[in-house]
PDB file with one MODEL, atoms N, CA, C and O in Angstrom:
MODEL        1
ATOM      1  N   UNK A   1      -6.587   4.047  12.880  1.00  0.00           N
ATOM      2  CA  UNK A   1      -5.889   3.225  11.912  1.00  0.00           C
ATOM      3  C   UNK A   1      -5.232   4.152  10.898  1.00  0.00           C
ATOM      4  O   UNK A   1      -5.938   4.737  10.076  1.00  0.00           O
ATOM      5  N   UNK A   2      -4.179   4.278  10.916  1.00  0.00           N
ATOM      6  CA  UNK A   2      -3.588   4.763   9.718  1.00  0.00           C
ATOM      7  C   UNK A   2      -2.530   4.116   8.943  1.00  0.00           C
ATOM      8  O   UNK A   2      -1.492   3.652   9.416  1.00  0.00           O
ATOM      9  N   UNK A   3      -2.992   4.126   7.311  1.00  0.00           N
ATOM     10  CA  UNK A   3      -1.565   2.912   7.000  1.00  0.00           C
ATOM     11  C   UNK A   3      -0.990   4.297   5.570  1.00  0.00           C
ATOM     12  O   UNK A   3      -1.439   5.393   5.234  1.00  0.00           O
ATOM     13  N   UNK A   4      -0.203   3.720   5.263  1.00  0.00           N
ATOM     14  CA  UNK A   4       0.933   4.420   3.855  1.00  0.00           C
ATOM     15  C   UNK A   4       0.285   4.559   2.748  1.00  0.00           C
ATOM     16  O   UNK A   4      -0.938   4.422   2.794  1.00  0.00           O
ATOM     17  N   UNK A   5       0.722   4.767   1.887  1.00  0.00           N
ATOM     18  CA  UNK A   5       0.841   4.773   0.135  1.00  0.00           C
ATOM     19  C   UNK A   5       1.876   5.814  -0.562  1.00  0.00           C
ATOM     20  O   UNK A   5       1.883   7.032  -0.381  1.00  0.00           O
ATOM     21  N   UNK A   6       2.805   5.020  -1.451  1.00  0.00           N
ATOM     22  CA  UNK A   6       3.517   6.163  -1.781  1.00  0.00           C
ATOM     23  C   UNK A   6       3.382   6.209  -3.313  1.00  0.00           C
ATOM     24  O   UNK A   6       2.846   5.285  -3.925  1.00  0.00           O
ATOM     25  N   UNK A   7       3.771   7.065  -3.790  1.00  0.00           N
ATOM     26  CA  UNK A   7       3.329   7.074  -5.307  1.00  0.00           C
ATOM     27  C   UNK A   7       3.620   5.696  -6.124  1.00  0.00           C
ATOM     28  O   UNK A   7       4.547   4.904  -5.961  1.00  0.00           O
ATOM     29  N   UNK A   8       2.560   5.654  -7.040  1.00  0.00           N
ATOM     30  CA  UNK A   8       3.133   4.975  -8.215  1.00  0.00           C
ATOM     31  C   UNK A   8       4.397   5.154  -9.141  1.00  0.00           C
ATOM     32  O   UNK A   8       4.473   5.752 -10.214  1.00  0.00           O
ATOM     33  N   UNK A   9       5.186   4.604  -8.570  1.00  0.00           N
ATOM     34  CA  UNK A   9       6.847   4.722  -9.565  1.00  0.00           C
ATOM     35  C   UNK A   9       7.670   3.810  -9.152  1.00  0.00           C
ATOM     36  O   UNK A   9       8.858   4.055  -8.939  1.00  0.00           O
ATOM     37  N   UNK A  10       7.001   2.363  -8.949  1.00  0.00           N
ATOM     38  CA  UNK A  10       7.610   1.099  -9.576  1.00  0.00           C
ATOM     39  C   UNK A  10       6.863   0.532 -10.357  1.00  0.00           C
ATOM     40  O   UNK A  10       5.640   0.420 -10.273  1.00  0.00           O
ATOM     41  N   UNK A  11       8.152  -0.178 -11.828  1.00  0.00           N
ATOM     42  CA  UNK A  11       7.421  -0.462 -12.887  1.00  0.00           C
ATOM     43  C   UNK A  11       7.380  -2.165 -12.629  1.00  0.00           C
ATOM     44  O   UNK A  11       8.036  -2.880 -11.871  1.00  0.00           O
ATOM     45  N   UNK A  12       6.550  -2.398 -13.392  1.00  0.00           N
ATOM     46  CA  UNK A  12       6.119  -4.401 -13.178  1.00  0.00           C
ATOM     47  C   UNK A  12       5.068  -4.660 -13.817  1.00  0.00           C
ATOM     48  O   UNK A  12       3.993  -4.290 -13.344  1.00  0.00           O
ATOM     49  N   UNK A  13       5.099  -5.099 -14.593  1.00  0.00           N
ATOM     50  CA  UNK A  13       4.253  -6.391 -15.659  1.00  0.00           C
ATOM     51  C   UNK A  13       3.235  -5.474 -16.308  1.00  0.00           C
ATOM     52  O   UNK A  13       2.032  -5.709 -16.418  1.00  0.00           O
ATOM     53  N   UNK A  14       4.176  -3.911 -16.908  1.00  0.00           N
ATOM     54  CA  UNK A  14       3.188  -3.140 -18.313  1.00  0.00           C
ATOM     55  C   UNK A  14       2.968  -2.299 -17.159  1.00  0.00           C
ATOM     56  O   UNK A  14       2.795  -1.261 -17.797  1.00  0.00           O
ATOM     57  N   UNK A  15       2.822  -1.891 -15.786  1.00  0.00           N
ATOM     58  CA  UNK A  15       2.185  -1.148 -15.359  1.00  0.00           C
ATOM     59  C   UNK A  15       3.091  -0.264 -14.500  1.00  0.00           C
ATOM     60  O   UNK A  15       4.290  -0.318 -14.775  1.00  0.00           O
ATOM     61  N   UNK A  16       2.635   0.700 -13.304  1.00  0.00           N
ATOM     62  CA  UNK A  16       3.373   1.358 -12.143  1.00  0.00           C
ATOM     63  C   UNK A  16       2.378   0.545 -11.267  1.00  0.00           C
ATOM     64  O   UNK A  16       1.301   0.000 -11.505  1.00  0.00           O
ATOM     65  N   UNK A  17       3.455   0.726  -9.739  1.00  0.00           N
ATOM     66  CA  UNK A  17       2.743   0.083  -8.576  1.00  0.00           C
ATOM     67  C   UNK A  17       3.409   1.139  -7.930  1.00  0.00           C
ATOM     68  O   UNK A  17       4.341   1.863  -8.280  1.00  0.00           O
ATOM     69  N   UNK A  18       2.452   1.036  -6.498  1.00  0.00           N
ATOM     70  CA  UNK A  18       2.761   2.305  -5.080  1.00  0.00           C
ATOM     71  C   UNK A  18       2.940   0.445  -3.976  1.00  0.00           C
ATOM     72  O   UNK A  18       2.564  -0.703  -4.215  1.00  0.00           O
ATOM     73  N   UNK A  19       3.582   1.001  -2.987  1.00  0.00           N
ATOM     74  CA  UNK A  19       3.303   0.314  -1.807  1.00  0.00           C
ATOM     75  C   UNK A  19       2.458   0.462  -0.470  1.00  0.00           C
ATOM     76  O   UNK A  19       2.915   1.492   0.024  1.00  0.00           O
ATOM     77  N   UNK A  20       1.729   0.107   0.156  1.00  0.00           N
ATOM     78  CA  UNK A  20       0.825   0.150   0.907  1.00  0.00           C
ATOM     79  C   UNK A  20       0.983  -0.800   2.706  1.00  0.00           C
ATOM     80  O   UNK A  20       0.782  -1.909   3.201  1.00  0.00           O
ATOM     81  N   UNK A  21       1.359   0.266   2.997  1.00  0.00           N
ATOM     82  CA  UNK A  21       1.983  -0.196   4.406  1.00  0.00           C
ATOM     83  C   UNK A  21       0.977   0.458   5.427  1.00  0.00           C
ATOM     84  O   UNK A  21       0.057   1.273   5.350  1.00  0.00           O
ATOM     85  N   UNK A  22       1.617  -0.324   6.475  1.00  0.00           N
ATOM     86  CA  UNK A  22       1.284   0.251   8.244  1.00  0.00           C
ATOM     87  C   UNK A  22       2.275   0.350   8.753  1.00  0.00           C
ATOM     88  O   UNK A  22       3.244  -0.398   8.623  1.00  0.00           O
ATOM     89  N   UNK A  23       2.130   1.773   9.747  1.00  0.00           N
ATOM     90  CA  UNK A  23       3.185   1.602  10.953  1.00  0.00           C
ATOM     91  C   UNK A  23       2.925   1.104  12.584  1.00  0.00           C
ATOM     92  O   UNK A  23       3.540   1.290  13.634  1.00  0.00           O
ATOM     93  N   UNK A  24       1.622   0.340  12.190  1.00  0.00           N
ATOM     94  CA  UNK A  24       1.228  -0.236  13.073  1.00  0.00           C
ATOM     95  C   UNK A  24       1.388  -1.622  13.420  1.00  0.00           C
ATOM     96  O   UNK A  24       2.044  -2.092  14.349  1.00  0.00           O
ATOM     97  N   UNK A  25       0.804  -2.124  12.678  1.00  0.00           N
ATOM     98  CA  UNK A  25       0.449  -4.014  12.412  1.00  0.00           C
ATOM     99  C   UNK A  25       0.191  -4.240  11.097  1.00  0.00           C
ATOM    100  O   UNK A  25      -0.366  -3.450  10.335  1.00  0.00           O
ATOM    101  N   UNK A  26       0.737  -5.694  10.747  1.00  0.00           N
ATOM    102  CA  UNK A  26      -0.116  -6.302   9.363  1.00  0.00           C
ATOM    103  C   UNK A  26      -1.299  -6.133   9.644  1.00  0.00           C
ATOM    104  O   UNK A  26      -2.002  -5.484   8.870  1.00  0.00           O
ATOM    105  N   UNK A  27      -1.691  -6.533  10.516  1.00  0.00           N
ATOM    106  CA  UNK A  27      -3.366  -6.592  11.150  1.00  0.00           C
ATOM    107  C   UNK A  27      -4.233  -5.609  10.737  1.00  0.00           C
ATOM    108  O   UNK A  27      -5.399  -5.830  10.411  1.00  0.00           O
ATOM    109  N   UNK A  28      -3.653  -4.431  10.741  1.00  0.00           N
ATOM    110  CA  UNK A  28      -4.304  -3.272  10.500  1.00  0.00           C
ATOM    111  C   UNK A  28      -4.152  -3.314   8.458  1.00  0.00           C
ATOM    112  O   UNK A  28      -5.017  -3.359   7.582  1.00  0.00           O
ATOM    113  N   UNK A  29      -3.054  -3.282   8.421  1.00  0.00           N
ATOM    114  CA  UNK A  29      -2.797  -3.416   6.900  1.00  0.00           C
ATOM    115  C   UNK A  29      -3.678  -4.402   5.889  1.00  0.00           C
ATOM    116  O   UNK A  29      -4.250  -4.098   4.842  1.00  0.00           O
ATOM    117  N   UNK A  30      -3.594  -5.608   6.522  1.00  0.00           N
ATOM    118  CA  UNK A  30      -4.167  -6.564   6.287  1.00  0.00           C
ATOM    119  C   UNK A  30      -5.956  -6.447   6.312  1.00  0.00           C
ATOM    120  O   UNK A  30      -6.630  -7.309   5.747  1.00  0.00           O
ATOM    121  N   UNK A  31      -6.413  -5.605   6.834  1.00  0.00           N
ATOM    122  CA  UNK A  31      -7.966  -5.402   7.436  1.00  0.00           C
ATOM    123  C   UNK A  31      -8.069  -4.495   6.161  1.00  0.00           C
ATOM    124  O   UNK A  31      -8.771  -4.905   5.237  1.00  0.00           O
ATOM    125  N   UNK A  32      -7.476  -3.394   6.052  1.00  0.00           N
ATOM    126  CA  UNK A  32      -7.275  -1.922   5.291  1.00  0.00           C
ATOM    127  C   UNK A  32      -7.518  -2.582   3.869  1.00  0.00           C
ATOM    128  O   UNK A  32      -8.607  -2.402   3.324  1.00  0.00           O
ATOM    129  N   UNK A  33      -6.598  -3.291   3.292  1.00  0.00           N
ATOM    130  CA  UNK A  33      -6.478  -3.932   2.408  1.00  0.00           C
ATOM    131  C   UNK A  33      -7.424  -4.777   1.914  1.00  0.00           C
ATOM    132  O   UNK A  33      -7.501  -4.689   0.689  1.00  0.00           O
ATOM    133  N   UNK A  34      -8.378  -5.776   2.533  1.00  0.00           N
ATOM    134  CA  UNK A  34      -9.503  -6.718   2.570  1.00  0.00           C
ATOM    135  C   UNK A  34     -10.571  -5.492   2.392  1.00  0.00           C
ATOM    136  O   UNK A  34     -11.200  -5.570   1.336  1.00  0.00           O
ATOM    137  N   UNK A  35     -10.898  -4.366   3.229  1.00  0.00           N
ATOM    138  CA  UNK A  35     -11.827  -3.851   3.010  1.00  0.00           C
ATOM    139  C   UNK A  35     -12.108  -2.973   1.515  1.00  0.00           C
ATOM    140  O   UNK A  35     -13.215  -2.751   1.025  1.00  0.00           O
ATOM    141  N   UNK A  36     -10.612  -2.506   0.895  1.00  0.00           N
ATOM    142  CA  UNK A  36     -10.887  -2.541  -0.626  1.00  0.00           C
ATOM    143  C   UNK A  36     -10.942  -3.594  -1.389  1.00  0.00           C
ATOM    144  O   UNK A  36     -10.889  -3.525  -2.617  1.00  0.00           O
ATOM    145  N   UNK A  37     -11.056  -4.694  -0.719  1.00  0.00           N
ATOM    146  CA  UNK A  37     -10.854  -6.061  -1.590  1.00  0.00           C
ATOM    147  C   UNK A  37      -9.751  -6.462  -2.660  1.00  0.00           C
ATOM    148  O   UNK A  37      -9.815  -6.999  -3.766  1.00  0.00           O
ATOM    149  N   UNK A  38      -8.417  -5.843  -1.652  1.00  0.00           N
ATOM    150  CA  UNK A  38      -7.309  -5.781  -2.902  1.00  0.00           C
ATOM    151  C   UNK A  38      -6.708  -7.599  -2.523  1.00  0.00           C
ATOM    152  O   UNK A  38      -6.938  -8.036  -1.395  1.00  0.00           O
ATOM    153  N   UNK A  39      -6.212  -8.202  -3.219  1.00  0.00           N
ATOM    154  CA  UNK A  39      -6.225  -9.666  -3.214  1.00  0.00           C
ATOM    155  C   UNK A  39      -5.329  -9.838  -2.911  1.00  0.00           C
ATOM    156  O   UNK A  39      -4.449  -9.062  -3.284  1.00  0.00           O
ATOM    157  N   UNK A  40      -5.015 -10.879  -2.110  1.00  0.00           N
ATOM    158  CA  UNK A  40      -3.892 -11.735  -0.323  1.00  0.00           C
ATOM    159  C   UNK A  40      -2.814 -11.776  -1.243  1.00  0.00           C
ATOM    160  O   UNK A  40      -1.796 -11.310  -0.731  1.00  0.00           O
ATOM    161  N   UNK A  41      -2.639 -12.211  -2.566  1.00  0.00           N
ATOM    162  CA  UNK A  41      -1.923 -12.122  -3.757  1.00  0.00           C
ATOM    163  C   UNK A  41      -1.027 -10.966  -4.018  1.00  0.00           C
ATOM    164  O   UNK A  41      -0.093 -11.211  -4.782  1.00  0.00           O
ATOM    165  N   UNK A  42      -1.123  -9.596  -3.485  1.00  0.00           N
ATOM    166  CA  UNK A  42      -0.821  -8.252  -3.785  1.00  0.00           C
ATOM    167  C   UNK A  42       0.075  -8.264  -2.814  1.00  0.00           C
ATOM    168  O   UNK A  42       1.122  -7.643  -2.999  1.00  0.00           O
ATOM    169  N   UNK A  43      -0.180  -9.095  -1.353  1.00  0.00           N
ATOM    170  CA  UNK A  43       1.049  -9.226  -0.536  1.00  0.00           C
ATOM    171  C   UNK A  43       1.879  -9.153  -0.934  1.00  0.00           C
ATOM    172  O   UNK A  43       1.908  -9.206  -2.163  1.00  0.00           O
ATOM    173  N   UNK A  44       3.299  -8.959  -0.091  1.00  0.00           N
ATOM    174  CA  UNK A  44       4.387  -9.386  -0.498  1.00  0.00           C
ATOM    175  C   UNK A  44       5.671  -8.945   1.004  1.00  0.00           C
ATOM    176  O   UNK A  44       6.534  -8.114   1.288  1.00  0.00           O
ATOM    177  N   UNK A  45       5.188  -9.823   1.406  1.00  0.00           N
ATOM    178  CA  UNK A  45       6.654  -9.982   2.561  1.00  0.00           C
ATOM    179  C   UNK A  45       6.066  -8.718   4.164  1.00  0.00           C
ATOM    180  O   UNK A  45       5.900  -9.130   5.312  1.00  0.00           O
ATOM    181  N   UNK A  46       5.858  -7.110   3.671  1.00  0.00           N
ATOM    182  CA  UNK A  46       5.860  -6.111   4.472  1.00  0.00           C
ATOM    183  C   UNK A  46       4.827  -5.276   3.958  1.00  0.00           C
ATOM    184  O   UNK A  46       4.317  -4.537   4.800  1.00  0.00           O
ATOM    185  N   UNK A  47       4.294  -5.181   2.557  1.00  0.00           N
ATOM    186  CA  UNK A  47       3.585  -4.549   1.874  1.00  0.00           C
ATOM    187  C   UNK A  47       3.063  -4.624   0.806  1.00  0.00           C
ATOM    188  O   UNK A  47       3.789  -4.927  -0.141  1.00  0.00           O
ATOM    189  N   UNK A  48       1.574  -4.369   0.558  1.00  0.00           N
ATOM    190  CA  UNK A  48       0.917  -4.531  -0.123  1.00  0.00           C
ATOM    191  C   UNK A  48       1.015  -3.691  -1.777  1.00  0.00           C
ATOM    192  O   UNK A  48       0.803  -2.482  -1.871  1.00  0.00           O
ATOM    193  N   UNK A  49       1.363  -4.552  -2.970  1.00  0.00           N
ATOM    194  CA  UNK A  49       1.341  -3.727  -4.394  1.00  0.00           C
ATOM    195  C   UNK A  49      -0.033  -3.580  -4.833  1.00  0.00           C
ATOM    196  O   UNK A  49      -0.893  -4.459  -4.882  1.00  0.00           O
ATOM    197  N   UNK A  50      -0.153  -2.054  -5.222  1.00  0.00           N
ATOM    198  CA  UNK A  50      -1.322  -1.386  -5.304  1.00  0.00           C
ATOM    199  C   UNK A  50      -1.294  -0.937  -6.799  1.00  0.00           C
ATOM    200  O   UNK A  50      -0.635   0.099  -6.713  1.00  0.00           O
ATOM    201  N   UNK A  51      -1.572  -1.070  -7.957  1.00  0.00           N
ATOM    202  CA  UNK A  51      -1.941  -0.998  -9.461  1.00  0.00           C
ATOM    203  C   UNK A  51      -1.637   0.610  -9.422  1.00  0.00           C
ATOM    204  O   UNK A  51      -1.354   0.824  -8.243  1.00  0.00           O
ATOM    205  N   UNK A  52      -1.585   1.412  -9.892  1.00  0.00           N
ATOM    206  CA  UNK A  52      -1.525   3.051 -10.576  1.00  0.00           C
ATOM    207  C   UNK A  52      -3.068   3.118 -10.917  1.00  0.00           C
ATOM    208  O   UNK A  52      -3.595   4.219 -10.757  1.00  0.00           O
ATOM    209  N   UNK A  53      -3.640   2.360 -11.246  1.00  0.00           N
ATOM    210  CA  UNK A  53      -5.399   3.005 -11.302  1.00  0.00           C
ATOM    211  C   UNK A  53      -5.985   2.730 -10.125  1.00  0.00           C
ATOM    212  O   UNK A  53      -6.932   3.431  -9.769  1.00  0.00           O
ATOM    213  N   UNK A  54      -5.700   2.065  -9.618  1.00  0.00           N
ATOM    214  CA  UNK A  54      -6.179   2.264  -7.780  1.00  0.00           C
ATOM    215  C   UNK A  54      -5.656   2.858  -7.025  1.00  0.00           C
ATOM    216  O   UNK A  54      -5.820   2.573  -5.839  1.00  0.00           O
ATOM    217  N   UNK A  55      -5.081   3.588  -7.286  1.00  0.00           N
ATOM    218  CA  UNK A  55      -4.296   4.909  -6.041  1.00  0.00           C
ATOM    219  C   UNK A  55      -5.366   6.198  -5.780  1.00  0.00           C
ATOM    220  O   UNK A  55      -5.399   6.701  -4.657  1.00  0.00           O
ATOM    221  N   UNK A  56      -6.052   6.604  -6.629  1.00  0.00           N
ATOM    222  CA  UNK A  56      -6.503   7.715  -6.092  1.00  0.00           C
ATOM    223  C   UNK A  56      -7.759   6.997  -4.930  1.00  0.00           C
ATOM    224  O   UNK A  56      -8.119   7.641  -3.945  1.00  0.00           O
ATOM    225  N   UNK A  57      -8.388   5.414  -5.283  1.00  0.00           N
ATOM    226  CA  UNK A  57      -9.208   5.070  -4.402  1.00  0.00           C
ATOM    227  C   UNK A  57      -8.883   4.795  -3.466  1.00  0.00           C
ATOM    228  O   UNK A  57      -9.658   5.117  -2.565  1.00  0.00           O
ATOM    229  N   UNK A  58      -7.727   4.132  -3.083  1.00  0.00           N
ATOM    230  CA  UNK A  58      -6.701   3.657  -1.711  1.00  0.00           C
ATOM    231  C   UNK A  58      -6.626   5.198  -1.019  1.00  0.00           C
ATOM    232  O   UNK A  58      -6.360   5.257   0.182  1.00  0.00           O
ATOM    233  N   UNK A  59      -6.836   6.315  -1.697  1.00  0.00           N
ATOM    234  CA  UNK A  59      -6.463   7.569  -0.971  1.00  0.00           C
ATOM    235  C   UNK A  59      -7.638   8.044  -0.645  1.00  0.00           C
ATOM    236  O   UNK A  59      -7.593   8.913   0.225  1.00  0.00           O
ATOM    237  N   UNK A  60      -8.429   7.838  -0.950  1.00  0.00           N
ATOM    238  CA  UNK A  60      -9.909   8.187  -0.781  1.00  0.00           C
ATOM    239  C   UNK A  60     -10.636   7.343   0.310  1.00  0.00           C
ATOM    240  O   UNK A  60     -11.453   7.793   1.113  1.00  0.00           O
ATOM    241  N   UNK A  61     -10.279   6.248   0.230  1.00  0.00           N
ATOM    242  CA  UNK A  61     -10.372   5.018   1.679  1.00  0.00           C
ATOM    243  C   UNK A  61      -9.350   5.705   2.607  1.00  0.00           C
ATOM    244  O   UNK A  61      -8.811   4.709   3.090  1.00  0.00           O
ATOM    245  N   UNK A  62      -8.825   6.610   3.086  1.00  0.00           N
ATOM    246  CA  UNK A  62      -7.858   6.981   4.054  1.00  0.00           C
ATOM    247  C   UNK A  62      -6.334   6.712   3.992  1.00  0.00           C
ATOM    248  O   UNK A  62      -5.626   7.072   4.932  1.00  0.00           O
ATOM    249  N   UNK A  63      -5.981   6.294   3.269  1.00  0.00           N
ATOM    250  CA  UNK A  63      -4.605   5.976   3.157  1.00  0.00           C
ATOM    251  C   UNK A  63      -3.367   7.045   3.348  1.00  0.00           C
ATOM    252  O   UNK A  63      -4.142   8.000   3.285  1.00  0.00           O
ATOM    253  N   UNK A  64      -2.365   7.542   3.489  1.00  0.00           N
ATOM    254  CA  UNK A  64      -2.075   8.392   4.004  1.00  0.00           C
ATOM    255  C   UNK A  64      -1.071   8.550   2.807  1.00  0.00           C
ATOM    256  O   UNK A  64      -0.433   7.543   2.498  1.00  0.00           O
ATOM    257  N   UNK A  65      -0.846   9.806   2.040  1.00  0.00           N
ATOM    258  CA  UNK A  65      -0.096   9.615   0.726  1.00  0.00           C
ATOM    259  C   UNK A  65       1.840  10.135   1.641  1.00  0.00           C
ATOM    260  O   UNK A  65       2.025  11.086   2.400  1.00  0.00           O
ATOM    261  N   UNK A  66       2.641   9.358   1.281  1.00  0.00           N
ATOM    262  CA  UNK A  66       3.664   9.525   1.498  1.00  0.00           C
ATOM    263  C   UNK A  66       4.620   9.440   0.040  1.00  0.00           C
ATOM    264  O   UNK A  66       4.224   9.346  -1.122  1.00  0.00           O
ATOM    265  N   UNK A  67       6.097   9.515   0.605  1.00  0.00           N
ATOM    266  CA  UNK A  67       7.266   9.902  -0.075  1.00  0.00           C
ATOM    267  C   UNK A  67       7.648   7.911  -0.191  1.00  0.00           C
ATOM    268  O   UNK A  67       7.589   7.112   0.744  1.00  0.00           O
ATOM    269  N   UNK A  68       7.954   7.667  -1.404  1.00  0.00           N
ATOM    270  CA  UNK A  68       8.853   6.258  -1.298  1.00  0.00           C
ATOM    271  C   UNK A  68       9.376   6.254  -0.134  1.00  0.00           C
ATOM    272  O   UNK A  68       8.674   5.709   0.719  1.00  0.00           O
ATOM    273  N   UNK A  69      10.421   6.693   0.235  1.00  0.00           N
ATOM    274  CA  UNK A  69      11.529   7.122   1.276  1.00  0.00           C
ATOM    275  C   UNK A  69      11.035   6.535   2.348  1.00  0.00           C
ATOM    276  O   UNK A  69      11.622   5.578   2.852  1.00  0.00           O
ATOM    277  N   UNK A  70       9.547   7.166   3.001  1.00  0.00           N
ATOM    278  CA  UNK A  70       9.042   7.205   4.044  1.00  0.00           C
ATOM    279  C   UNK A  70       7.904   6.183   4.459  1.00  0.00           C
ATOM    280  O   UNK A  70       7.420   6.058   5.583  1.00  0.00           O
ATOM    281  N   UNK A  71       7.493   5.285   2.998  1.00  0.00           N
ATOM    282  CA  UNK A  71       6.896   4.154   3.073  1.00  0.00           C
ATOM    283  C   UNK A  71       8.161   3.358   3.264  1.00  0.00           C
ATOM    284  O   UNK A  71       8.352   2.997   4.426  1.00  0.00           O
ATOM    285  N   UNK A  72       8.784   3.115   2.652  1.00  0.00           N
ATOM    286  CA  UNK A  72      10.190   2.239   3.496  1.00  0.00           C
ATOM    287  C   UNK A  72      10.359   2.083   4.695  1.00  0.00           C
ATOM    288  O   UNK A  72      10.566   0.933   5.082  1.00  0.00           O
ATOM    289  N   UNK A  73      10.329   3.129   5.624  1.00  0.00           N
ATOM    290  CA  UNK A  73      10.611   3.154   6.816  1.00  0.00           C
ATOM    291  C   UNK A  73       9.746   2.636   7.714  1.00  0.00           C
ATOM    292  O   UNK A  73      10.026   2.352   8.879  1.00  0.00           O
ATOM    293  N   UNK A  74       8.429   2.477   7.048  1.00  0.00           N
ATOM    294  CA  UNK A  74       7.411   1.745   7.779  1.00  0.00           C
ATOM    295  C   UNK A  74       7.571   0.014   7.686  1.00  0.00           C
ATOM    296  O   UNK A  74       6.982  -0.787   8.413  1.00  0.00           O
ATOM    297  N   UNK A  75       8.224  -0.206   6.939  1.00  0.00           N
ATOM    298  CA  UNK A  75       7.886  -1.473   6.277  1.00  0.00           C
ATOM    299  C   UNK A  75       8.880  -2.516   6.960  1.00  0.00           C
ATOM    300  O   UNK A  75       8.878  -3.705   6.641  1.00  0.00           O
ATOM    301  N   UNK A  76       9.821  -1.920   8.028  1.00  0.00           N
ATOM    302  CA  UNK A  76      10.326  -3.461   9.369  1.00  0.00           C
ATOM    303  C   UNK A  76       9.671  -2.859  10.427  1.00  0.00           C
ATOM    304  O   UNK A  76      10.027  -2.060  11.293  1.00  0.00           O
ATOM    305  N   UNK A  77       8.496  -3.496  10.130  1.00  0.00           N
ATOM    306  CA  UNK A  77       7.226  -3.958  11.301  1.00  0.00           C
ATOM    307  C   UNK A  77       8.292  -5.075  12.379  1.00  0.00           C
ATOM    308  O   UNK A  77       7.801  -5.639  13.358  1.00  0.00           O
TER     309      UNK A  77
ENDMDL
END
């Protein structure tokens, strides 16, 4: 299983967010995601918004740190 994360450097509601993809399946994303207990809510269309104080734990759960650029490219599943 391997899914994305790219830095925190989108801004939204006071904070930064990263995106959190697969280049596999939602399925996998979707599993990845439940097992940090990040909420169905954080969805959004292709990828999951991940807070700036939860990034170093999403990376520590395996997440694979990428470039914006290159989380994009994952994200037409």
């Amino acid at each position: 299983m391997t899914v994305y994360i790219d830095p925190p450097a989108w801004p939204g509601h006071g904070r930064m967010w990263s995106h959190l993809v697969s280049d596999v399946s939602f399925d996998e994303l979707h599993a990845f995601a439940d097992g940090l207990g990040v909420p169905e809510r954080a969805f959004e269309r292709d990828h999951y918004d991940i807070p700036s104080h939860r990034y170093a734990e999403v990376v520590a759960a395996g997440a694979v740190e990428v470039s914006s650029r290159e989380a994009v490219s994952y994200t037409h599943l």
